[in-house]
C-alpha positions, -999 to 999 in steps of 0.1 A, spaced: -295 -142 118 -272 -155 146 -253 -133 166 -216 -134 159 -185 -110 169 -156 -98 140 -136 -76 138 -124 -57 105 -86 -54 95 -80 -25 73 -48 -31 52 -18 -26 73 -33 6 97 -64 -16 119 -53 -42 148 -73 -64 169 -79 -56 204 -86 -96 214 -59 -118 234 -48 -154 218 -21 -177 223 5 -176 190 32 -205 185 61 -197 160 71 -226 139 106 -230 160 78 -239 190 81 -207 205 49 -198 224 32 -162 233 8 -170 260 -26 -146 264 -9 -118 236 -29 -88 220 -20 -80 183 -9 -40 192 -3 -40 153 0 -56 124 29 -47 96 31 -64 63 67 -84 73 47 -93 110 27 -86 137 34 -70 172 26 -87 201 18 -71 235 19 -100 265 25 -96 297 63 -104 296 65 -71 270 61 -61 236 75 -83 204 79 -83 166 73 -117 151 76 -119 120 52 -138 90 83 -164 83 82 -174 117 45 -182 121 23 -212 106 6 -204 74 -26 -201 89 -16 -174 112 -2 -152 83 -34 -164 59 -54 -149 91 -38 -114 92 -37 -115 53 1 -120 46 16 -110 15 52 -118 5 55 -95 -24 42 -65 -1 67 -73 24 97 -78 8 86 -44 -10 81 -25 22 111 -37 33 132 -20 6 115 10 12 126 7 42 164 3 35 161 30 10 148 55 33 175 46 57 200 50 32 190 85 23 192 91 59 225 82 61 239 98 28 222 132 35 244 140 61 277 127 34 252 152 8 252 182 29 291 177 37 297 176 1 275 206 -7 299 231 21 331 217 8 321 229 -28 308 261 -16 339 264 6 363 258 -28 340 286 -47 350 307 -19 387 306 -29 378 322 -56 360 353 -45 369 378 -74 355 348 -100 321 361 -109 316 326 -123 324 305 -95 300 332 -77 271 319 -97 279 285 -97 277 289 -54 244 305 -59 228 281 -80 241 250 -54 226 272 -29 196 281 -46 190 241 -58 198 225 -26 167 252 -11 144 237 -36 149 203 -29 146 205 6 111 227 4 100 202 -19 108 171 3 87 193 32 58 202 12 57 165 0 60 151 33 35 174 51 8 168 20 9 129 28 5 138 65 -26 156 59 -39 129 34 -33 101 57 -49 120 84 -80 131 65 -87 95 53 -88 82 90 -112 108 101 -131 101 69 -129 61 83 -137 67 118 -168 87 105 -179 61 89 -170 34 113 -194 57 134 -224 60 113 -223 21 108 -224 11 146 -250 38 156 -271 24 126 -262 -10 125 -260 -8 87 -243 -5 61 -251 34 44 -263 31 8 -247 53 -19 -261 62 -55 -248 51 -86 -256 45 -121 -253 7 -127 -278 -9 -133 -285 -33 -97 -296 -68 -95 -325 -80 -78 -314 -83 -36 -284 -60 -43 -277 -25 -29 -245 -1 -37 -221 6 -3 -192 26 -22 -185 47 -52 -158 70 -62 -142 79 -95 -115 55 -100 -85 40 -123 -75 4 -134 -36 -14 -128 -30 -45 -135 7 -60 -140 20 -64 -179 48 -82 -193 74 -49 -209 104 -66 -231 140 -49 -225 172 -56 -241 201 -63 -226 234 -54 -247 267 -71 -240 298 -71 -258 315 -101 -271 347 -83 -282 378 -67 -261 379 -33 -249 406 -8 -262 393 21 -239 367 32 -216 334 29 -238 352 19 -268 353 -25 -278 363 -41 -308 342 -70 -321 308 -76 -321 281 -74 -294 254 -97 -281 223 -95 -258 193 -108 -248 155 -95 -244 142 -100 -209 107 -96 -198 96 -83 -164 60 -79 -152 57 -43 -146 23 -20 -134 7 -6 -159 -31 22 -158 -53 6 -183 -84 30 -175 -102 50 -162 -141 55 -149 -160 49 -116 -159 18 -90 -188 8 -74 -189 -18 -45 -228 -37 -36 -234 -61 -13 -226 -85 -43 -199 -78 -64 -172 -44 -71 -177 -31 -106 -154 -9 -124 -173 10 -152 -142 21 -176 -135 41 -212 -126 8 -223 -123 -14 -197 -151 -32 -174 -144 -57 -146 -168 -72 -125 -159 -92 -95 -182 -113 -72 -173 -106 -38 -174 -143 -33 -144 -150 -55 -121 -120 -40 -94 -140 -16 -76 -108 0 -78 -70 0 -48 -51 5 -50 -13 6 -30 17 5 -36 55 10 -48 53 -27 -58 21 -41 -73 -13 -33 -56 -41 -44 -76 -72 -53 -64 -108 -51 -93 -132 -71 -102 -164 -73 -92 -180 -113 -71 -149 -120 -37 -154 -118 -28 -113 -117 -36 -88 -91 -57 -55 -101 -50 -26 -84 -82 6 -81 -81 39 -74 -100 50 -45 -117 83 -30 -109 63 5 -95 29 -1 -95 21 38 -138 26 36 -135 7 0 -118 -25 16 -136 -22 46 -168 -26 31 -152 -55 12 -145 -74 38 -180 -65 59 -198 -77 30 -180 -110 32 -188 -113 66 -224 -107 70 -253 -122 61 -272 -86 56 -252 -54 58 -284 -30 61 -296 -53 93 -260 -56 117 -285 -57 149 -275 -86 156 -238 -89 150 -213 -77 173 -192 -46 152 -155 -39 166 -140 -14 140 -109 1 151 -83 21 132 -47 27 143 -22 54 131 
């Protein structure tokens, strides 16, 4: 086996801890920089000068094929984004709105009505914001479970120099040995028809037209859970063992592997759509993906050079 030296990215939370010279298609050139992270719109570069964003759109194609850009993911991430800053900026406006009515119930103080109706905007507000906590501190803990989960297993791999085996109940082919299994579910993206009403006659009043309507039926691709059952990733290829579903895909063919603090997502060679699995620990799931890829023998890493590093 010759010796070589890798290192793993694991969706959006691992970075790369090696300098290189980066040149943005406008010519502009980051001498001896160290990817401090990358982020699915770009990557942050630490140089001596200081630290900078660049972003995907700025950089050749094979720099964002390298650090496993994905349009789609980016433009979604950045409405995210834009939509948490907008509830940001209306909760203030929210609360506001919340003590003037309370302050116009409190006119009417001998109203046992308006009384209730204060206690009940009291009462819901309380709930909401308990249940935004709660939410937000479960995610927390998830995110920080699955890291320690990953760095455990990170561990185990370089003190072994192998890959640890896992039981399952497929049946193996000759040369092949199981890495991952967990209970899992199947996406994949469906066409879902909609119609689209509009009205070809005048209005007389707010809701109200006379004449006819038209409309049209418009598709949109939209997610959609097909199954469930196990997945199950070898050496060779990552099965999914459904109900009513199977899919079994060489590890050869798979292009990228994106993952998030639930699922894998699975770009593959001669399918035009994406699937999408549940995982027990998707960053461990993609991870071996991508080790698998790499490596001529993942239960014999002696001689390659393992740089596994996960950042928060």
């Amino acid at each position: 086996m010759n010796s070589h030296a890798f290192v793993i990215l694991v969706g959006c939370f691992a970075s790369t801890v090696l300098a290189d010279d980066f040149k943005t298609i406008n010519g502009k050139e980051y001498k001896d920089a160290t990817v401090s992270r990358v982020e699915t719109d770009g990557i942050v570069l630490r140089t001596k000068g200081g630290v900078s964003k660049v972003y995907f759109t700025e950089l050749p194609k094979d720099v964002q094929e390298r650090f496993y850009y994905n349009p789609a993911k980016a433009v979604a991430a950045q409405r995210e984004r834009e939509q948490i800053a907008l509830q940001v900026k209306q909760d203030p406006r929210r609360q506001a709105g919340e003590h003037r009515q309370l302050a116009a119930v409190a006119q009417h103080g001998d109203d046992s009505t308006t009384i209730v109706v204060a206690t009940i905007i009291v009462i819901v507000g309380a709930i909401i914001a308990i249940v935004a906590v709660a939410n937000a501190k479960q995610r927390r803990e998830q995110r920080a479970l699955l890291f320690k989960q990953a760095r455990g297993w990170a561990a185990t791999v370089q003190q072994n120099h192998a890959l640890p085996t896992v039981a399952t109940n497929i049946i193996l082919k000759p040369g092949e040995t199981a890495f991952y299994s967990s209970p899992s579910a199947l996406y994949e993206t469906c066409a879902v028809r909609q119609y689209q009403a509009a009205h070809s006659g005048f209005r007389v009043a707010k809701g109200v037209y006379i004449g006819g309507t038209s409309g049209r039926s418009v598709s949109t691709q939209q997610w959609a859970k097909l199954d469930t059952g196990s997945l199950v990733i070898t050496n060779k290829r990552l099965v999914f063992d459904g109900g009513s579903q199977d899919r079994t895909i060489p590890l050869n063919k798979v292009v990228t592997v994106h993952n998030s603090l639930t699922q894998i997502e699975l770009a593959v060679e001669g399918r035009q759509k994406a699937m999408v699995f549940e995982a027990a620990n998707p960053l461990i799931a993609s991870l071996i993906i991508r080790l698998c890829a790499q490596v001529s023998d993942p239960l014999n890493l002696s001689g390659d050079k393992i740089n596994i590093t996960f950042n928060e």
